[in-house]
Biopython code that builds the backbone (N, CA, C, O; Angstrom):
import numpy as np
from Bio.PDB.StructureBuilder import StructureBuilder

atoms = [
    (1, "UNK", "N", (-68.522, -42.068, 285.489)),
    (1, "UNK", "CA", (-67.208, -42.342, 284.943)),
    (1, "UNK", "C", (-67.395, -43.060, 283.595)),
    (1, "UNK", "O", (-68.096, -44.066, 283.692)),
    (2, "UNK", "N", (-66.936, -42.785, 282.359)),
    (2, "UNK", "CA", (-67.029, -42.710, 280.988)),
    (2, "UNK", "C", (-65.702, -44.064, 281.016)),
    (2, "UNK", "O", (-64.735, -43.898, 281.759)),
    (3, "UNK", "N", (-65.806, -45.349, 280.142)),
    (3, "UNK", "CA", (-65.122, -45.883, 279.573)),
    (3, "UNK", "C", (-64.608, -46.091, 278.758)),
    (3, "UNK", "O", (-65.367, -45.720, 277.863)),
    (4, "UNK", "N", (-63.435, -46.606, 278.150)),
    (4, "UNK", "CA", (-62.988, -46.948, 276.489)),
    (4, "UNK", "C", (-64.055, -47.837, 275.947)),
    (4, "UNK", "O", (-64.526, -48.842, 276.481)),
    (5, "UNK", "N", (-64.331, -47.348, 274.897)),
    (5, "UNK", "CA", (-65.519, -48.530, 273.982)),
    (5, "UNK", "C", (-65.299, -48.672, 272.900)),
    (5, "UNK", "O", (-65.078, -47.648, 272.253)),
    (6, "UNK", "N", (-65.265, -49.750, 272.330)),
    (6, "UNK", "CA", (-65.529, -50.048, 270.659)),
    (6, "UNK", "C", (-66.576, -50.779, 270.658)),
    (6, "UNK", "O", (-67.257, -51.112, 271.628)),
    (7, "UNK", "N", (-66.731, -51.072, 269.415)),
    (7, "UNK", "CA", (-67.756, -51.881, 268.460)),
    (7, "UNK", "C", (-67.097, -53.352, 268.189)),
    (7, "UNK", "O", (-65.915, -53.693, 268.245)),
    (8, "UNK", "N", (-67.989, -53.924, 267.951)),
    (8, "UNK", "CA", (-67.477, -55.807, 267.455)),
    (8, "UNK", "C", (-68.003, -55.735, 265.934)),
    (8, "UNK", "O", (-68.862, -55.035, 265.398)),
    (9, "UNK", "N", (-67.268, -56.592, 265.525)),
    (9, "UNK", "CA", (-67.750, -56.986, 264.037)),
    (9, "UNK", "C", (-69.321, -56.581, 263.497)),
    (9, "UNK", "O", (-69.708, -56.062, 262.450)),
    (10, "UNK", "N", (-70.187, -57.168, 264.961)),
    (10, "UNK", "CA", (-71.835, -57.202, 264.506)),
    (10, "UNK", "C", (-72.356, -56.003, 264.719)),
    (10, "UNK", "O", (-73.537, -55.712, 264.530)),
    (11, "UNK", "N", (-71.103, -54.937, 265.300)),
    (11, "UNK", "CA", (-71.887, -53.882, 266.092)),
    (11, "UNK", "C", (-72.425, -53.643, 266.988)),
    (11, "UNK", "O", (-73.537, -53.135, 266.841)),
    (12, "UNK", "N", (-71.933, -53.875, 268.309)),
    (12, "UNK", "CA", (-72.541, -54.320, 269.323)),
    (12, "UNK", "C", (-71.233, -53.872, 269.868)),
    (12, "UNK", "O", (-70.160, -54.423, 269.621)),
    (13, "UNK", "N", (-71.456, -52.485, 270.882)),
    (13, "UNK", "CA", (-70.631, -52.209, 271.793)),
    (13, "UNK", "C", (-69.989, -52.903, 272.832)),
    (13, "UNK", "O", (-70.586, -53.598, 273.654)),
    (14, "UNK", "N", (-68.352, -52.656, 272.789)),
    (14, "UNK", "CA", (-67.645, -53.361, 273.594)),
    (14, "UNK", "C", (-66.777, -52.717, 274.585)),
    (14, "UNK", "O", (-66.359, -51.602, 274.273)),
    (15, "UNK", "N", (-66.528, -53.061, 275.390)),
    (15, "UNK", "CA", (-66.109, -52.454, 277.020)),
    (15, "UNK", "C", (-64.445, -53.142, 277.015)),
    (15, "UNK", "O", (-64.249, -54.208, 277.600)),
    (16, "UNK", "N", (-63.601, -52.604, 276.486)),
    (16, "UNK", "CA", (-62.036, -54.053, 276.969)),
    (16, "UNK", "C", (-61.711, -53.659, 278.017)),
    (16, "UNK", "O", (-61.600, -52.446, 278.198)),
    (17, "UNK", "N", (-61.501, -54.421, 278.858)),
    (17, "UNK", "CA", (-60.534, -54.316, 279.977)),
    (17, "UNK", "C", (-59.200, -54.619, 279.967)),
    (17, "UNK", "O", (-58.946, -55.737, 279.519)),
    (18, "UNK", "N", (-58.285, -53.965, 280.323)),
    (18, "UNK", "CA", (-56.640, -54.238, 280.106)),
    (18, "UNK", "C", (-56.364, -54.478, 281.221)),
    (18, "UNK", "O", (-56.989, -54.028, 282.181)),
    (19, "UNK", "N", (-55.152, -55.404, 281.312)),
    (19, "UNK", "CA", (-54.130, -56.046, 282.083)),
    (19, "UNK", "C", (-53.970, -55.129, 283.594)),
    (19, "UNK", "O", (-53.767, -53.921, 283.474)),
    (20, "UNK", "N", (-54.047, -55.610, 284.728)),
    (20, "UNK", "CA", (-53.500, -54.138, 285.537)),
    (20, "UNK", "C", (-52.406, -55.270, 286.527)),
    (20, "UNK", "O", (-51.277, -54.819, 286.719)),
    (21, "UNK", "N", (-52.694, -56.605, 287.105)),
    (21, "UNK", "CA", (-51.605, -56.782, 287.818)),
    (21, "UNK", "C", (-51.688, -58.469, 287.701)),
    (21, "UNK", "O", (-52.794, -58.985, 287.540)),
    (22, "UNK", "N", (-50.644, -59.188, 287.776)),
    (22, "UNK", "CA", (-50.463, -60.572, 287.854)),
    (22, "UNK", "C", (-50.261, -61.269, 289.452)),
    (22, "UNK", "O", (-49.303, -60.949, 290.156)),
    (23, "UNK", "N", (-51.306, -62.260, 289.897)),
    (23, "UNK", "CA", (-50.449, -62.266, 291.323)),
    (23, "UNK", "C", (-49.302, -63.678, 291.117)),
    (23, "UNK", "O", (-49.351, -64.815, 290.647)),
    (24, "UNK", "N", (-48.397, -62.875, 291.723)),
    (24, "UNK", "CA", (-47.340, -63.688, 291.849)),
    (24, "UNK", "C", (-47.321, -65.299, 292.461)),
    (24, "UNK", "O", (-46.655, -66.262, 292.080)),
    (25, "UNK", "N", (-48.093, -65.212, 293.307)),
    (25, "UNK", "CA", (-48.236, -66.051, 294.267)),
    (25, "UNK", "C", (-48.939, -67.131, 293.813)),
    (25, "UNK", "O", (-48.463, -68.251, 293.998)),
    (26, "UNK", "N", (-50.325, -66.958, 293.070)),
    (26, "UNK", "CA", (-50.924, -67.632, 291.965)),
    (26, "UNK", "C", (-49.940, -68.556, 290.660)),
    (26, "UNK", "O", (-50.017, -69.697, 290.204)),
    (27, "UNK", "N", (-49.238, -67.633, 290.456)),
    (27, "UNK", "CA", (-48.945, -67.840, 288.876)),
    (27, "UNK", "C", (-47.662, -69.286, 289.163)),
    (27, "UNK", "O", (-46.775, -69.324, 290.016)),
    (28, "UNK", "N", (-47.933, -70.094, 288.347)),
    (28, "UNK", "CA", (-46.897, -71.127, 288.361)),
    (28, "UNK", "C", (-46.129, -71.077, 287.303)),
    (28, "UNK", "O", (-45.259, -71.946, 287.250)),
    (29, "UNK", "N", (-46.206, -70.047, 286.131)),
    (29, "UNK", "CA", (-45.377, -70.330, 285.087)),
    (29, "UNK", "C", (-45.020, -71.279, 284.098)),
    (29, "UNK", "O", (-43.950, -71.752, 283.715)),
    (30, "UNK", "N", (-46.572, -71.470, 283.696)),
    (30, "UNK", "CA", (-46.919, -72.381, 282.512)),
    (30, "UNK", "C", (-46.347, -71.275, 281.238)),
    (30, "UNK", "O", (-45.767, -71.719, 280.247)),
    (31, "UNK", "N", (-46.519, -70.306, 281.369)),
    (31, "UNK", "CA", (-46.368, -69.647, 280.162)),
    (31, "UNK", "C", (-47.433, -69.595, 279.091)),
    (31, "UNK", "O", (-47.082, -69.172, 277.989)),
    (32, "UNK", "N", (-48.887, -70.028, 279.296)),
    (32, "UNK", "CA", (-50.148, -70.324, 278.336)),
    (32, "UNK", "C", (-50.126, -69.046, 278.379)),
    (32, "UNK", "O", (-49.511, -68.776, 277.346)),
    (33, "UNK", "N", (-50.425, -67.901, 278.964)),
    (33, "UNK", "CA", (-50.262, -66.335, 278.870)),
    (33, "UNK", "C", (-49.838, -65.781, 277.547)),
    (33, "UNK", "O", (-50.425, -65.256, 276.601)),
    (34, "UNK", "N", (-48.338, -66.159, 277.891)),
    (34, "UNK", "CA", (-47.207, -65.379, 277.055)),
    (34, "UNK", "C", (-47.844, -65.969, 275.595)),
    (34, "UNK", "O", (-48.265, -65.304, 274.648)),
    (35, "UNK", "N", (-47.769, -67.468, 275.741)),
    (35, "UNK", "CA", (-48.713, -67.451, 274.003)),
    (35, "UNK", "C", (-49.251, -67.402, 273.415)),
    (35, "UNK", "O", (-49.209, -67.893, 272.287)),
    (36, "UNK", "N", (-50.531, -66.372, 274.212)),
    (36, "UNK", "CA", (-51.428, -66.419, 273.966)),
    (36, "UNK", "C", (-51.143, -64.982, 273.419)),
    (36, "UNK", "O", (-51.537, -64.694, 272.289)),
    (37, "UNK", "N", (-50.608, -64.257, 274.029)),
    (37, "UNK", "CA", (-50.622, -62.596, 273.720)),
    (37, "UNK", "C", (-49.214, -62.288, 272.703)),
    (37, "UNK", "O", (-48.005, -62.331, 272.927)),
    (38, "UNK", "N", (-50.052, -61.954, 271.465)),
    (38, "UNK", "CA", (-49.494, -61.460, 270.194)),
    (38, "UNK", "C", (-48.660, -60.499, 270.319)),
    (38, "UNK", "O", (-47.633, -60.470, 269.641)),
    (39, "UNK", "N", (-49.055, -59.281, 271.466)),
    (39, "UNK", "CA", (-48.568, -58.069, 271.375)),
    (39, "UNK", "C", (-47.442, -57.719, 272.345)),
    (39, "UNK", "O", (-47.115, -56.582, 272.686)),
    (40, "UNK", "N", (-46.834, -59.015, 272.782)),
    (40, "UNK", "CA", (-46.044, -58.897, 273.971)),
    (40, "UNK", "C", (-45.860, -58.195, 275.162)),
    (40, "UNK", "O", (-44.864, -57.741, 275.725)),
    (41, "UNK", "N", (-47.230, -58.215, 275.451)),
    (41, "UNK", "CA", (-47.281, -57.388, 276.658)),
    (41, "UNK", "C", (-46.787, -58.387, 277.856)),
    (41, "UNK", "O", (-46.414, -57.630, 278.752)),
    (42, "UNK", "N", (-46.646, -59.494, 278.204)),
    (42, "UNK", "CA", (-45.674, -60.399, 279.115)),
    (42, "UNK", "C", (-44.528, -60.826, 278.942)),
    (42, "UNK", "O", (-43.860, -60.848, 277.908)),
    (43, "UNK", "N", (-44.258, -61.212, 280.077)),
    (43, "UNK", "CA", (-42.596, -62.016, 280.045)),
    (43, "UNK", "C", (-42.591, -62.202, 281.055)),
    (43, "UNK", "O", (-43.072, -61.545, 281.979)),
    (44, "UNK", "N", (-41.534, -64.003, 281.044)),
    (44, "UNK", "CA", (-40.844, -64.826, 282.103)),
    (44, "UNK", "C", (-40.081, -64.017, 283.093)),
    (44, "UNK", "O", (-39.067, -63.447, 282.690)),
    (45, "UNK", "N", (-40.397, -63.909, 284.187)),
    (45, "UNK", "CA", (-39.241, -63.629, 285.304)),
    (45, "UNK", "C", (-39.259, -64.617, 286.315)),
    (45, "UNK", "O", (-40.298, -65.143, 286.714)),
    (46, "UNK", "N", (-37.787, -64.957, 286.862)),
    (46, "UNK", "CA", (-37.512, -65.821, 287.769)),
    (46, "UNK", "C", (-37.650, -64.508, 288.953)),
    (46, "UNK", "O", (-37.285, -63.337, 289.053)),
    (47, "UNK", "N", (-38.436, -65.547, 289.770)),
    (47, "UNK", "CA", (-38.919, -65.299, 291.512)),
    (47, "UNK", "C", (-37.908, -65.778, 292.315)),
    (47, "UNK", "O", (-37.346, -66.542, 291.530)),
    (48, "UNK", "N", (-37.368, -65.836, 293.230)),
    (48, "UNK", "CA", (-36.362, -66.100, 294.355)),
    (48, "UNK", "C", (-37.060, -66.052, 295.568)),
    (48, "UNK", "O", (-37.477, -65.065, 296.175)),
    (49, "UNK", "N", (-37.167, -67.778, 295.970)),
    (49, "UNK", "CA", (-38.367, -67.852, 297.152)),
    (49, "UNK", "C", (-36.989, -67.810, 298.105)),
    (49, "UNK", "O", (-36.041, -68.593, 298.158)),
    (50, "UNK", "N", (-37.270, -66.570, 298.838)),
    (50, "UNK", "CA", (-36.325, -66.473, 300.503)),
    (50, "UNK", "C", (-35.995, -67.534, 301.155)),
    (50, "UNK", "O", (-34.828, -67.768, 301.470)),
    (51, "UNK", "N", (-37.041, -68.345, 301.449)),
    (51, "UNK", "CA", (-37.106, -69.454, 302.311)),
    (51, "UNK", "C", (-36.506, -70.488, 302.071)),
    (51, "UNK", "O", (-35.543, -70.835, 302.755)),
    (52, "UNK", "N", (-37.123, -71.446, 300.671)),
    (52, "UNK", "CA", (-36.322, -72.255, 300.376)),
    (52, "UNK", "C", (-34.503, -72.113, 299.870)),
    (52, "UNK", "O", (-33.441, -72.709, 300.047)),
    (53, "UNK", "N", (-34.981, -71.058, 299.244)),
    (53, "UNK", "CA", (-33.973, -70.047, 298.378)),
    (53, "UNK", "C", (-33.738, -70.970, 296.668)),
    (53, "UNK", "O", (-32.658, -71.101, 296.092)),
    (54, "UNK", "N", (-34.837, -71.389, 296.274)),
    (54, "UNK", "CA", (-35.125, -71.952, 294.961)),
    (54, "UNK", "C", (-35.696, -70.655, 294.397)),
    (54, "UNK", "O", (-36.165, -69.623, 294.877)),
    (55, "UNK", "N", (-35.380, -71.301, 292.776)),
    (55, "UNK", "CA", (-36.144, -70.579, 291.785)),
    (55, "UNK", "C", (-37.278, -70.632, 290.899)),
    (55, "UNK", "O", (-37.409, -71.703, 290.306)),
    (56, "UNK", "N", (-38.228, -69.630, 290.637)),
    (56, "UNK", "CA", (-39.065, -70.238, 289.927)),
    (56, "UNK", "C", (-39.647, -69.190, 289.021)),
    (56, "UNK", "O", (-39.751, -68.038, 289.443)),
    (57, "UNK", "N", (-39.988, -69.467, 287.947)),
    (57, "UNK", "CA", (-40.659, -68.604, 286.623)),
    (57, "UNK", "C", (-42.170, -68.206, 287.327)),
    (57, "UNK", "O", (-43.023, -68.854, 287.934)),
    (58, "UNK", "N", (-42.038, -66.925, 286.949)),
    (58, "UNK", "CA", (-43.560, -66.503, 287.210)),
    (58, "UNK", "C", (-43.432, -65.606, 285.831)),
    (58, "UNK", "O", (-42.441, -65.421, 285.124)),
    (59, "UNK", "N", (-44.955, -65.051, 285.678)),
    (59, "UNK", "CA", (-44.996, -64.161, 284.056)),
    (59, "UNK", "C", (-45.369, -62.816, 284.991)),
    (59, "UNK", "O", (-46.070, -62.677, 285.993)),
    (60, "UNK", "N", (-44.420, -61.732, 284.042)),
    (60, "UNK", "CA", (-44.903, -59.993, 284.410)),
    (60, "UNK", "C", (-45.128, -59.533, 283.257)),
    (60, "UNK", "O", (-44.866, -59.928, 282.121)),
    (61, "UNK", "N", (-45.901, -58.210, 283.887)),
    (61, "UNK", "CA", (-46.097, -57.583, 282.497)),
    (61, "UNK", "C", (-45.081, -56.631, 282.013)),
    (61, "UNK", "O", (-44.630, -55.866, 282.866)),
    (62, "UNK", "N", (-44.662, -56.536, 280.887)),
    (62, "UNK", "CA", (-43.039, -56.308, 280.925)),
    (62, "UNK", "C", (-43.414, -54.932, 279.767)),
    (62, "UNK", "O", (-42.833, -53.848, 279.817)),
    (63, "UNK", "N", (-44.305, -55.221, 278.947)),
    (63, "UNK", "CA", (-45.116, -53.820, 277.826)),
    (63, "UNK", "C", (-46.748, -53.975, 278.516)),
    (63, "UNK", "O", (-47.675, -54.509, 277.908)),
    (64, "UNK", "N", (-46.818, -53.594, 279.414)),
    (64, "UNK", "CA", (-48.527, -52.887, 279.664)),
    (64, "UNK", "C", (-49.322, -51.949, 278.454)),
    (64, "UNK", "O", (-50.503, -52.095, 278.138)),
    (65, "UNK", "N", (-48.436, -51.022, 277.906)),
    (65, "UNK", "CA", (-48.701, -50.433, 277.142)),
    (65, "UNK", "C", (-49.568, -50.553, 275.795)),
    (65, "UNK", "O", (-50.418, -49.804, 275.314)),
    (66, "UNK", "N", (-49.047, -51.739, 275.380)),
    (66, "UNK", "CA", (-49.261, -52.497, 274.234)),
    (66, "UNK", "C", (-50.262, -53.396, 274.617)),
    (66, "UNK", "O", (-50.453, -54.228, 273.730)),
    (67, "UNK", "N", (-50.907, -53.533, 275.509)),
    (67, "UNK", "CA", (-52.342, -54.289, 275.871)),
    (67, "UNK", "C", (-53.442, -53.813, 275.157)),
    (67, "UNK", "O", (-53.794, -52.643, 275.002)),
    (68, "UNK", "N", (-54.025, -54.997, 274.675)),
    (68, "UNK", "CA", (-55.579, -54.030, 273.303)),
    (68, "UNK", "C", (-56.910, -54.511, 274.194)),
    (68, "UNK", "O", (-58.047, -54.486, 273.721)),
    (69, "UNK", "N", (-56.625, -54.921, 275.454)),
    (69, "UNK", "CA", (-57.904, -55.397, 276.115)),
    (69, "UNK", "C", (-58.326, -56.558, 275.536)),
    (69, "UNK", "O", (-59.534, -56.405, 275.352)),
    (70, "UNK", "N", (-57.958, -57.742, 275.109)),
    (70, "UNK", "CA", (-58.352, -58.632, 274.745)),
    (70, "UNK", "C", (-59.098, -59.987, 275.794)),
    (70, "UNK", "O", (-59.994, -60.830, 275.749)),
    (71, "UNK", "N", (-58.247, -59.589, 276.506)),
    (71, "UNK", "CA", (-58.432, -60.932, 277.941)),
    (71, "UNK", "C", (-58.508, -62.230, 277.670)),
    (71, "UNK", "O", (-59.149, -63.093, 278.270)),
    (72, "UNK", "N", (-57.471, -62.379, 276.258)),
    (72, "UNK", "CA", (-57.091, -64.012, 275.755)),
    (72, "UNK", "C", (-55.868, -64.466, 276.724)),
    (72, "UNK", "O", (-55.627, -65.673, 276.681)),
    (73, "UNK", "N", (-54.816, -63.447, 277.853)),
    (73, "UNK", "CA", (-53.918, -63.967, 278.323)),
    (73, "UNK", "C", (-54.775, -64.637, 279.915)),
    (73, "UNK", "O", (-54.331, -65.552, 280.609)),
    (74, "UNK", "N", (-56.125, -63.824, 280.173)),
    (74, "UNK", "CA", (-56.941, -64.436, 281.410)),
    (74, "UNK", "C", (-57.496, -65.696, 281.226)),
    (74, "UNK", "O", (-57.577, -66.539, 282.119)),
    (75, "UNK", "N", (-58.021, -65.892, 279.663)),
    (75, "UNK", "CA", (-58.830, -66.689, 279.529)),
    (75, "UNK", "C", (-57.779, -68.164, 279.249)),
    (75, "UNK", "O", (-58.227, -69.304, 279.125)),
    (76, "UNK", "N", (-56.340, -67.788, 279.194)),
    (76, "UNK", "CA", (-55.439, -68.780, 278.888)),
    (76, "UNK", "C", (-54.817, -69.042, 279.965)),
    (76, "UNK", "O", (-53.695, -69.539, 279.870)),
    (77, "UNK", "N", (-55.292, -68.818, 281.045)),
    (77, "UNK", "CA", (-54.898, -68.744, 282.394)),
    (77, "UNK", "C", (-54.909, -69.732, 283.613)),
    (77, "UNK", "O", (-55.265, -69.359, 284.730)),
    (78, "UNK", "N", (-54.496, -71.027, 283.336)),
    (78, "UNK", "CA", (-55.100, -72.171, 284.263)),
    (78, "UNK", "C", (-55.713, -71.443, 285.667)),
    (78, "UNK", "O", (-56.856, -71.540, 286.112)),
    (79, "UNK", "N", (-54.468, -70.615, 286.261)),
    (79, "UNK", "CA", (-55.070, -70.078, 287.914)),
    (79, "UNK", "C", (-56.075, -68.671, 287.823)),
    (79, "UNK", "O", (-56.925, -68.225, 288.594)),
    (80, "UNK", "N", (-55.662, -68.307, 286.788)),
    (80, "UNK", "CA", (-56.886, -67.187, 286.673)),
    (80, "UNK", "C", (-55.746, -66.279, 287.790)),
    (80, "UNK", "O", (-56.039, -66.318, 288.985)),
    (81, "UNK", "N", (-54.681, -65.615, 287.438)),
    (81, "UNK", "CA", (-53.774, -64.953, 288.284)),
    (81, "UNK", "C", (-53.957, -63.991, 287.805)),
    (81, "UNK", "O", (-53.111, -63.240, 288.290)),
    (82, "UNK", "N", (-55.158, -62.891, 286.398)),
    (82, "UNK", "CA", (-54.935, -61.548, 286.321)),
    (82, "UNK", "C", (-55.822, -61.167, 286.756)),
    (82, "UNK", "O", (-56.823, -61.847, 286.982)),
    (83, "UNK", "N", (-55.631, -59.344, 287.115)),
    (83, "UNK", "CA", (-56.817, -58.780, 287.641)),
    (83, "UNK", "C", (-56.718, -57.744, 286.079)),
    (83, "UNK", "O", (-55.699, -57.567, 285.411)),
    (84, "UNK", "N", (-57.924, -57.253, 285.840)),
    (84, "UNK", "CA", (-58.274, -56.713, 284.706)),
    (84, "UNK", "C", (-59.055, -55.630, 284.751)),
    (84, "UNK", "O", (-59.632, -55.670, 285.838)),
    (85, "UNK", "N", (-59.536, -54.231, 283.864)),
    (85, "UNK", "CA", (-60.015, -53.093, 284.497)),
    (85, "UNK", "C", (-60.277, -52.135, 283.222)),
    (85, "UNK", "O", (-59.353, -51.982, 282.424)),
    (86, "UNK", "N", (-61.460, -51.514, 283.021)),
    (86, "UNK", "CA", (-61.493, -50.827, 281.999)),
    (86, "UNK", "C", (-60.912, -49.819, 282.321)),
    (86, "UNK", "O", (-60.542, -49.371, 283.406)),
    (87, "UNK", "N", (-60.811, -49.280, 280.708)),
    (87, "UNK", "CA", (-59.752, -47.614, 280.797)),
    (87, "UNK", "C", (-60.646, -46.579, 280.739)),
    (87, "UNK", "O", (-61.457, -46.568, 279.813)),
    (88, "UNK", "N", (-60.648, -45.378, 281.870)),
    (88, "UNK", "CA", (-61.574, -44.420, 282.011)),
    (88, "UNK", "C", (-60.817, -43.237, 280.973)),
    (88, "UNK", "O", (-59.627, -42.930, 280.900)),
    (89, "UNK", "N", (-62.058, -42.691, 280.179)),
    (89, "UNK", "CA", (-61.720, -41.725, 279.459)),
    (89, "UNK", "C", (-61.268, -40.261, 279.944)),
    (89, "UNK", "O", (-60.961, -39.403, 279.116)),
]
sb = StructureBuilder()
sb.init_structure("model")
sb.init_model(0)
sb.init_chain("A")
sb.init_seg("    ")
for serial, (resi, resn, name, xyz) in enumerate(atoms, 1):
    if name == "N":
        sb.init_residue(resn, " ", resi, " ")
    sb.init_atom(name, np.array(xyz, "f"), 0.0, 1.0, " ", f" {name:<3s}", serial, name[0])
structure = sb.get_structure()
């Protein structure tokens, strides 16, 4: 199975992995994500916990599309809530 690849500045092949899912359950909704990513591939959504029946901000990915594989929204990630995945050609 063949991956997406580029090059880095020095030339030295690179592998990105893009965004594939946020866990909800993880995420507390600091929002370090969202500012981290230029290309707006996230956004705030309020969660509705059944139980208590409170609300609370979690981040989705709202443009997947627009992901360049960077993994500055993982690495800005206190819980480490993304899972990430290269793109097969």
């Amino acid at each position: 199975m063949a991956f997406v690849t580029g090059l880095t500045k020095g030339g030295d092949t690179w592998t990105p992995t893009f965004i594939e899912a946020i866990d909800g359950e993880k995420c507390i909704g600091c929002g370090r994500c969202f500012k981290s990513c230029s290309r707006k591939v996230l956004g705030p959504e309020d969660l509705i916990d059944e139980e208590s029946e409170s609300t609370r901000m979690v981040m989705t990915i709202v443009n997947g599309a627009n992901c360049i594989g960077c993994v500055g929204c993982g690495v800005a990630c206190p819980k480490k809530c993304f899972d990430f995945a290269p793109m097969t050609v």
